[in-house]
TIMI-988268 format. One record per residue (C-alpha): residue number from 1; residue in three letters; x, y, z. Coordinates in steps of 0.02 Angstrom, whole numbers, plus 32768, in hexadecimal, padded with zeros to 4 digits. Layout:
[NUM,'ALA',[X,Y,Z]]
...
//
This chain:
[1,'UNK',[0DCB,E22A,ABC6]]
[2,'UNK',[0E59,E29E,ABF7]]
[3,'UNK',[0E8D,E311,AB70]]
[4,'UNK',[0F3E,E36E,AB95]]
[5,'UNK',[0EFF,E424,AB78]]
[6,'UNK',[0F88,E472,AB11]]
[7,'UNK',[0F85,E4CC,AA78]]
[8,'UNK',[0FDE,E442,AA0F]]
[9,'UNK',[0F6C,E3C6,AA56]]
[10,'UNK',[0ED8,E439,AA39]]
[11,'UNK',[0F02,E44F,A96E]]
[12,'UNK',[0F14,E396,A973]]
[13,'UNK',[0E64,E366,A9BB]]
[14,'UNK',[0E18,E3E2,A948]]
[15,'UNK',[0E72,E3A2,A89E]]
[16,'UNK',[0E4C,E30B,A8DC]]
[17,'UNK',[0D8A,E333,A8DF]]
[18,'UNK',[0D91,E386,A848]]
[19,'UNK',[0D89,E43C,A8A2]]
[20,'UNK',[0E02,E4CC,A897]]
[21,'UNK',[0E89,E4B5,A90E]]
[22,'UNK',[0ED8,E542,A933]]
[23,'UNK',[0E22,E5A2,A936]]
[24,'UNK',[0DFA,E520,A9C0]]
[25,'UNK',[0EB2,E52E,AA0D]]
[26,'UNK',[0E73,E601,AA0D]]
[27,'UNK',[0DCC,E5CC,AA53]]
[28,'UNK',[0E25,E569,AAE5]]
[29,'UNK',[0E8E,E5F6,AB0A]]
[30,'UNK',[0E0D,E680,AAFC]]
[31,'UNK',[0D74,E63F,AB35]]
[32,'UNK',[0D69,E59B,AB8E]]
[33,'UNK',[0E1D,E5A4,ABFA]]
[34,'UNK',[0DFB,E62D,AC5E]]
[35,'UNK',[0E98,E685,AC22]]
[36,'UNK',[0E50,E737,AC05]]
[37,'UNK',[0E04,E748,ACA1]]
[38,'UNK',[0EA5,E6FF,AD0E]]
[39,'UNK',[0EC6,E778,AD92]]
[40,'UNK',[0F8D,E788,AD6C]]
[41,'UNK',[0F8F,E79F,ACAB]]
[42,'UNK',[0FA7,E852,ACB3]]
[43,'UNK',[104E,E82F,ACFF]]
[44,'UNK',[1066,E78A,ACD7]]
[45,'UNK',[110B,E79B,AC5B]]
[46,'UNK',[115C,E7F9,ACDB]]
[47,'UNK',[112C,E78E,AD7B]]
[48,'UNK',[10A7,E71E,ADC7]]
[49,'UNK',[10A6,E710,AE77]]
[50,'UNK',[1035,E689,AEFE]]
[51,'UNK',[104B,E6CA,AFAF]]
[52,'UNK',[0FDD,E642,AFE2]]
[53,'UNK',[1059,E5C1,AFB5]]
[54,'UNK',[10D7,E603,B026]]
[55,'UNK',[111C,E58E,B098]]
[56,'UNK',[118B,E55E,B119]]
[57,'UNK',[120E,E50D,B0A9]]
[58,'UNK',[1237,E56C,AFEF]]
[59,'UNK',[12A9,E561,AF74]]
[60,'UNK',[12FE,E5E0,AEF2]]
[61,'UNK',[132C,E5C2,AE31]]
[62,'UNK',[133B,E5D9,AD98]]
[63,'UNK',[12FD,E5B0,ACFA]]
[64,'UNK',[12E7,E5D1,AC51]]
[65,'UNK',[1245,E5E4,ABEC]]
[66,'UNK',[126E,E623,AB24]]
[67,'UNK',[12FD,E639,AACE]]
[68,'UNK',[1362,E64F,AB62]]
[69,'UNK',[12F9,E6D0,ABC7]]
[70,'UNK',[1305,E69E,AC85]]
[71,'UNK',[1288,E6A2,ACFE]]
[72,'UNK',[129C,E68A,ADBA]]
[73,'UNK',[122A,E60A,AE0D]]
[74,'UNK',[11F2,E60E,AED8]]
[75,'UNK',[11C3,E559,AEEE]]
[76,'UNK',[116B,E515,AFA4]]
[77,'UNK',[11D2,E47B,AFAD]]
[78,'UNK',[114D,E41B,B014]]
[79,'UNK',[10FE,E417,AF87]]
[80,'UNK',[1150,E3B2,AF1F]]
[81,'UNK',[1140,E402,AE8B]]
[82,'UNK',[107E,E3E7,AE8D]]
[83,'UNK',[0FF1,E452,AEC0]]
[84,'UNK',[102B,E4E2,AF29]]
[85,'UNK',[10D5,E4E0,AEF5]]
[86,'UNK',[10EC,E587,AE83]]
[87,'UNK',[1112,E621,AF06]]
[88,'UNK',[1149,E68B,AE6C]]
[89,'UNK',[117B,E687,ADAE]]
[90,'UNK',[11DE,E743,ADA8]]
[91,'UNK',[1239,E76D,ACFC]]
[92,'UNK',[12ED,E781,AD0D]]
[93,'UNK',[136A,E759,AD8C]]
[94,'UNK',[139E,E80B,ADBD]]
[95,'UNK',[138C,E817,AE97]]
[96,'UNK',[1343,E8C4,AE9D]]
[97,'UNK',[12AE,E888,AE1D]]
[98,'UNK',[12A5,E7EB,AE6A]]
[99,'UNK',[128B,E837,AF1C]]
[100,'UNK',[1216,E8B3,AEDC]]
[101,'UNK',[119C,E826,AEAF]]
[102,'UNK',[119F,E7C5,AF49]]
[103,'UNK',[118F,E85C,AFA8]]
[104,'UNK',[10E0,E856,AF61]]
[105,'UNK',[10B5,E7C2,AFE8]]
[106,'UNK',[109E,E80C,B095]]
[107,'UNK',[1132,E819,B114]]
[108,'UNK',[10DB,E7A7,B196]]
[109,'UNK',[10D4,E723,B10C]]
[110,'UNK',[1174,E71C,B0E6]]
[111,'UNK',[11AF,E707,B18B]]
[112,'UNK',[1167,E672,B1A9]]
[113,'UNK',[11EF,E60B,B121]]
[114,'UNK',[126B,E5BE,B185]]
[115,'UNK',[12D8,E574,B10E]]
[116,'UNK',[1304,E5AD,B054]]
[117,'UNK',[136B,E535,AFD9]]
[118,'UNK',[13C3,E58A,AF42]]
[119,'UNK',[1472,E565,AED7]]
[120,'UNK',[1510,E5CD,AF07]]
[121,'UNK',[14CD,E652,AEB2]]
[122,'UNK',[14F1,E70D,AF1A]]
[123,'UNK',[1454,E76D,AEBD]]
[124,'UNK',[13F2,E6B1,AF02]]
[125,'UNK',[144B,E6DA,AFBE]]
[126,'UNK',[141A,E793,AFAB]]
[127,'UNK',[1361,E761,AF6B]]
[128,'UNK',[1350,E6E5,B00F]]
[129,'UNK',[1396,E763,B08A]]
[130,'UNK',[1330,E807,B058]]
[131,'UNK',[129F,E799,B02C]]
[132,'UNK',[128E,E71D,B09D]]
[133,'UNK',[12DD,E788,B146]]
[134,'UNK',[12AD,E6E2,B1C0]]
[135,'UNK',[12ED,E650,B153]]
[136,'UNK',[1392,E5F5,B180]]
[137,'UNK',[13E7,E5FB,B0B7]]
[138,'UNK',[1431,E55E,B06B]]
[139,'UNK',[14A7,E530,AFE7]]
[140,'UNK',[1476,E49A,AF9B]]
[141,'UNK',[1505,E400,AFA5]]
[142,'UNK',[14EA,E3D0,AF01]]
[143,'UNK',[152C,E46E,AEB2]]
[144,'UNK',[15B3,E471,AF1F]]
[145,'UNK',[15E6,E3CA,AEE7]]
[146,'UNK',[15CF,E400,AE46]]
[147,'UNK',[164C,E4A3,AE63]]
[148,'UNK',[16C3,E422,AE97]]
[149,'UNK',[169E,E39F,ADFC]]
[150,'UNK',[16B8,E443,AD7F]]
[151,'UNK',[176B,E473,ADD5]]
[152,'UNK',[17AD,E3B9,ADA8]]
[153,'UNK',[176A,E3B1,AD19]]
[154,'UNK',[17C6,E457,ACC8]]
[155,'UNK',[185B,E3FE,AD2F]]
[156,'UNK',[1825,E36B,ACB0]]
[157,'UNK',[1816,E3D4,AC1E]]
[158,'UNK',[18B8,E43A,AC33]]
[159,'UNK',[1915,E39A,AC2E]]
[160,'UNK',[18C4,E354,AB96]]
[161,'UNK',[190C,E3F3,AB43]]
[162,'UNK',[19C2,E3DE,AB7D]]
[163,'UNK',[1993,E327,AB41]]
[164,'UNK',[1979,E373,AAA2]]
[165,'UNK',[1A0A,E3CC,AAA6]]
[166,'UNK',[1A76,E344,AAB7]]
[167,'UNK',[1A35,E2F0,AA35]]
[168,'UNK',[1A3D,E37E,A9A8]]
[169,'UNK',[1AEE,E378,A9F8]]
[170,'UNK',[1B0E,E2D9,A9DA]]
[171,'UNK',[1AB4,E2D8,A90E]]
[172,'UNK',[1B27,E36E,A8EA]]
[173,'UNK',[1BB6,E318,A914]]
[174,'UNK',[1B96,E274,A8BD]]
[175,'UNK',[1B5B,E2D5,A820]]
[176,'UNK',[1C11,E32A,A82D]]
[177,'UNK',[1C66,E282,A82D]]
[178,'UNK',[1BEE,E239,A7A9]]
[179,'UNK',[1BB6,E1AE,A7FF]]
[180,'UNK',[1AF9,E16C,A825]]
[181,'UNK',[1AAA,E1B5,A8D1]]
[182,'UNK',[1A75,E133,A92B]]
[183,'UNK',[1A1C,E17C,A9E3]]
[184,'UNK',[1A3A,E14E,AA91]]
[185,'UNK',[19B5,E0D3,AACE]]
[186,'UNK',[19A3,E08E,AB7F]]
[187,'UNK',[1990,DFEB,ABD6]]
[188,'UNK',[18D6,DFEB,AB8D]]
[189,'UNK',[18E4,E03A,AAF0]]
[190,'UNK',[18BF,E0E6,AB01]]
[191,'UNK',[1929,E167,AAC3]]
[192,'UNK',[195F,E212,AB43]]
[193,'UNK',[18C2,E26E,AAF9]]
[194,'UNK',[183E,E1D7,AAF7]]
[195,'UNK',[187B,E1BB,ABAA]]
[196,'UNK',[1852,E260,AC02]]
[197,'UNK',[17B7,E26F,AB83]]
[198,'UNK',[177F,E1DA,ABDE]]
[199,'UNK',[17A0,E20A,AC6A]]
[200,'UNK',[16F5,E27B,AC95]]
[201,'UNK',[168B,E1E8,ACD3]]
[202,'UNK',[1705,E1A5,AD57]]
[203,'UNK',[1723,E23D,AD8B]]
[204,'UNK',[167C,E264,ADC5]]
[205,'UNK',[163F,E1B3,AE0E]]
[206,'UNK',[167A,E15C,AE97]]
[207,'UNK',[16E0,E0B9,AE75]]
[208,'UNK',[166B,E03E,AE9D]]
[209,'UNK',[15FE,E076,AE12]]
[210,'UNK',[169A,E050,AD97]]
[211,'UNK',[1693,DFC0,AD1F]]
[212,'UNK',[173A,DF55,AD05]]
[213,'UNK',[177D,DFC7,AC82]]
[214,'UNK',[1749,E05F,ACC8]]
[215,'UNK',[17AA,E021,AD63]]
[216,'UNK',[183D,DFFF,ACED]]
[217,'UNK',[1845,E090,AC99]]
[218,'UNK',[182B,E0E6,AD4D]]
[219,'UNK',[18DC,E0A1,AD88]]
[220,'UNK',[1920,E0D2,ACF7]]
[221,'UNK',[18E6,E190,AD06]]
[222,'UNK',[1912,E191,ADB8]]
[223,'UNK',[19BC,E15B,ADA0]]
[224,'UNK',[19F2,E1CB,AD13]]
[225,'UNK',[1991,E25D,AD54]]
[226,'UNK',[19A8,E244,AE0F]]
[227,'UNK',[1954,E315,AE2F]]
[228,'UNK',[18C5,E2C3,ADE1]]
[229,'UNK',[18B2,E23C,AE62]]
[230,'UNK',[18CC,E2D0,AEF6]]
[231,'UNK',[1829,E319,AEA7]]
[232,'UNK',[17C8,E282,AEA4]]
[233,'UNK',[17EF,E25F,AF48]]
[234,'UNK',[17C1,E2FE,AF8A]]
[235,'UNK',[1729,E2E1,AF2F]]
[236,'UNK',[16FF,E23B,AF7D]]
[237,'UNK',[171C,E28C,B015]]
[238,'UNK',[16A7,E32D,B009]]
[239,'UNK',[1619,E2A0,AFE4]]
[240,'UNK',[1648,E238,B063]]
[241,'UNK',[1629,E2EC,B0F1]]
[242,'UNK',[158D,E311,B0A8]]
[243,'UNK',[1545,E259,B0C3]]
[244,'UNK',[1586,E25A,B17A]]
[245,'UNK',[14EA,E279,B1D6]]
[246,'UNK',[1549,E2FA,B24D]]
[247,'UNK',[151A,E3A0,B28D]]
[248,'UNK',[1550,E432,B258]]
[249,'UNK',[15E9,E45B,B2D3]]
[250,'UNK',[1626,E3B3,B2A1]]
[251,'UNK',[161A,E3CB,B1FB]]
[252,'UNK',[1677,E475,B1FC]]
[253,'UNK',[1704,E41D,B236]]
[254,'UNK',[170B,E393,B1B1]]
[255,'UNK',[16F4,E414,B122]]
[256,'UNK',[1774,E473,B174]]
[257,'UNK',[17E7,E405,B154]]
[258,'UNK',[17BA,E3CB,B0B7]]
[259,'UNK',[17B9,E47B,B083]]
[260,'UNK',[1877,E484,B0B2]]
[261,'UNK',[189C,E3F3,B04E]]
[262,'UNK',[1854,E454,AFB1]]
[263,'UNK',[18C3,E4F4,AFF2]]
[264,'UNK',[1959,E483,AFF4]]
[265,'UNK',[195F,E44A,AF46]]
[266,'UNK',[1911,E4E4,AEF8]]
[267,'UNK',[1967,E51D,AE61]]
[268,'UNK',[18DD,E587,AE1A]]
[269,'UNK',[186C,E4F8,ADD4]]
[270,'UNK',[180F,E4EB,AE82]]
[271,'UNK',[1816,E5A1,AEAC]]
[272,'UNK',[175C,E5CD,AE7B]]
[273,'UNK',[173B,E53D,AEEE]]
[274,'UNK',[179F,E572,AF9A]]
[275,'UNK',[175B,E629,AF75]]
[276,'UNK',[16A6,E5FD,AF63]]
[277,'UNK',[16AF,E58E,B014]]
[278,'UNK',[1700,E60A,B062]]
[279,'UNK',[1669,E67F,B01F]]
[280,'UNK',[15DA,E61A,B04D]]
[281,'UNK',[1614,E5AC,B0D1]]
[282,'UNK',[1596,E5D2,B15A]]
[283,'UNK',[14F9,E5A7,B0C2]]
[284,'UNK',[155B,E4F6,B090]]
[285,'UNK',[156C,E4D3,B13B]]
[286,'UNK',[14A4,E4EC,B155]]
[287,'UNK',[1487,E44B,B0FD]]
[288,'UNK',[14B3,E3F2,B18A]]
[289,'UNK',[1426,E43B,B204]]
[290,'UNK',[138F,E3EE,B1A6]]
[291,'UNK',[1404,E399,B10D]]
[292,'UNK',[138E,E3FE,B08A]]
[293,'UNK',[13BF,E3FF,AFDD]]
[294,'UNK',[1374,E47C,AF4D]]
[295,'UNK',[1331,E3C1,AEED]]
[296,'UNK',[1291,E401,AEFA]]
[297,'UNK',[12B1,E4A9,AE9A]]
[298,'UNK',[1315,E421,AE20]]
[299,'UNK',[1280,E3C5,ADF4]]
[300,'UNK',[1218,E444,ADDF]]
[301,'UNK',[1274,E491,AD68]]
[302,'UNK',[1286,E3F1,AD0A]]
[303,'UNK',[11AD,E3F1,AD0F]]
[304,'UNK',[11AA,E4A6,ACB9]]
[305,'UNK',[1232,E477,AC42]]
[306,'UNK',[11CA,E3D2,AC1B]]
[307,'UNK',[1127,E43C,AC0E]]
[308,'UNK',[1186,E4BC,AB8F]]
[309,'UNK',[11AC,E426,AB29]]
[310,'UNK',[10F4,E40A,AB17]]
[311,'UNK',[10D5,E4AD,AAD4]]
[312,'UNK',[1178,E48C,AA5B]]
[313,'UNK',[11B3,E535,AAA3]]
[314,'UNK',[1161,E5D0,AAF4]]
[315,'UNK',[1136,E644,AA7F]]
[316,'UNK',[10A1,E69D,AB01]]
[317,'UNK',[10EC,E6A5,ABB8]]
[318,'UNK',[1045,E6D0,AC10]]
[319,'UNK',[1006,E664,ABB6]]
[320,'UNK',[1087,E5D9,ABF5]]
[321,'UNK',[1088,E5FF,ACA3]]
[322,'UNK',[0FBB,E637,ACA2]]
[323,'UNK',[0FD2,E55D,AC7B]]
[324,'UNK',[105F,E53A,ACF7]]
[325,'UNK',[0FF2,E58D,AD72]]
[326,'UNK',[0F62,E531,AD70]]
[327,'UNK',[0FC2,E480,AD80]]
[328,'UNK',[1046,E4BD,AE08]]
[329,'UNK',[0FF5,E558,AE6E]]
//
């Protein structure tokens, strides 16, 4: 029988058999898991580092272990999150600490990753660059997308306000002429503010994923708030050149001009947006040589962060990645 060797799970067996749990839970960790005598454990809060899992493919990120204390994971992405896959676990997401650590594998190793995947993160870029001196650095599409989804959606949310505006307008003035407020609904039923509070989901998927309302309430939203249809447009269209199975000169062009559309109707809400392609455009545009995407980082972030909920929280990080260790490197 396989018995999921944590220390909840440990207290548990032991209760159940009558014997002190968390003496056996001390026991496991102690004695029979190998823990004290694991190579790393002198340095393991700070960092934990594999140099044999280095491969040609990697991927940067971030996550967070206890109460908010962030740790950046190396992951080999042809691993798939499995055996092999942990590079390094380094505390913090500061570049200069970071490098120091991976500086720890040997130049000739690290020369042999050809590709690194990370967010748009600059201290990620820097990481890759000093790091990782032969790898071609790129910016995932899915955060990019997401860069674009967060500009129309403060678009969204700065016209709910002036919808709430309007309507304190509008109960002000009715409670000055003493008669009953009664708010503006349209063709469906929703009122200014229910409308654009609505409004996230369609906003964000493309229209053949819409039910009948949604498509209803759609029209309705793109005909009152016609700079909200512009964005989603733009949006469709930014999907639309990263599924194109082009190369990378042709997709230059396309995102060239799709970034002057954004430049046209910028009036500030998109300006984090035009100023971070124009930043990183050369690491977006390496998507398009081997159309690699940092999923693999993703998911194994969502394994650690599934393994922490096991442990109902970290409270001993050697102790945690001594564990993560031994399933992923």
């Amino acid at each position: 029988m396989r018995i999921e060797s944590t220390p909840e799970s440990i207290r548990s067996i032991g209760s159940h058999y009558g014997v002190n749990g968390a003496n056996l839970s001390r026991q496991y960790k102690d004695i029979f898991s190998g823990y004290r005598q694991w190579k790393q454990l002198v340095h393991a809060e700070q960092y934990v580092i594999y140099p044999q899992n280095v491969g040609p493919n990697l991927a940067i990120d971030e996550s967070s272990l206890s109460c908010g204390e962030l740790y950046t994971f190396v992951t080999n992405r042809d691993a798939h999150g499995g055996k092999g896959a942990l590079v390094a676990a380094i505390c913090g997401t500061k570049a200069e600490t970071v490098i120091a650590v991976l500086d720890k594998i040997p130049l000739v190793k690290r020369k042999t990753v050809r590709e690194i995947t990370l967010d748009l993160s600059s201290s990620m870029m820097l990481i890759a660059r000093r790091s990782f001196p032969k790898a071609t650095i790129t910016n995932d599409r899915f955060h990019v997308h997401k860069l674009y989804y967060d500009a129309i959606d403060d678009l969204r949310i700065s016209l709910r306000w002036m919808a709430r505006d309007i309507e304190n307008e509008e109960i002000a003035r009715c409670r000055k002429a003493g008669i009953a407020y009664v708010p503006f609904r349209y063709a469906n039923g929703d009122t200014r503010k229910q409308l654009l509070a609505r409004a996230k989901y369609i906003l964000t998927k493309h229209a053949s994923k819409w039910t009948k309302s949604q498509q209803w309430r759609a029209d309705i939203i793109f005909e009152f708030y016609p700079e909200l249809k512009k964005a989603y447009d733009l949006a469709m269209d930014l999907t639309d050149i990263f599924n194109r199975k082009v190369d990378k000169d042709t997709a230059r062009l396309n995102l060239a001009r799709w970034y002057n559309k954004v430049d046209e109707m910028d009036d500030g809400q998109f300006r984090t947006v035009t100023e971070t392609f124009r930043n990183h455009y050369d690491t977006i545009l390496n998507y398009f040589i081997n159309r690699s995407t940092n999923a693999g980082a993703e998911s194994f972030n969502a394994k650690v962060k599934a393994f922490r909920s096991q442990f109902r929280g970290v409270t001993d990080i050697p102790f945690f990645l001594f564990r993560l260790s031994k399933l992923c490197a």
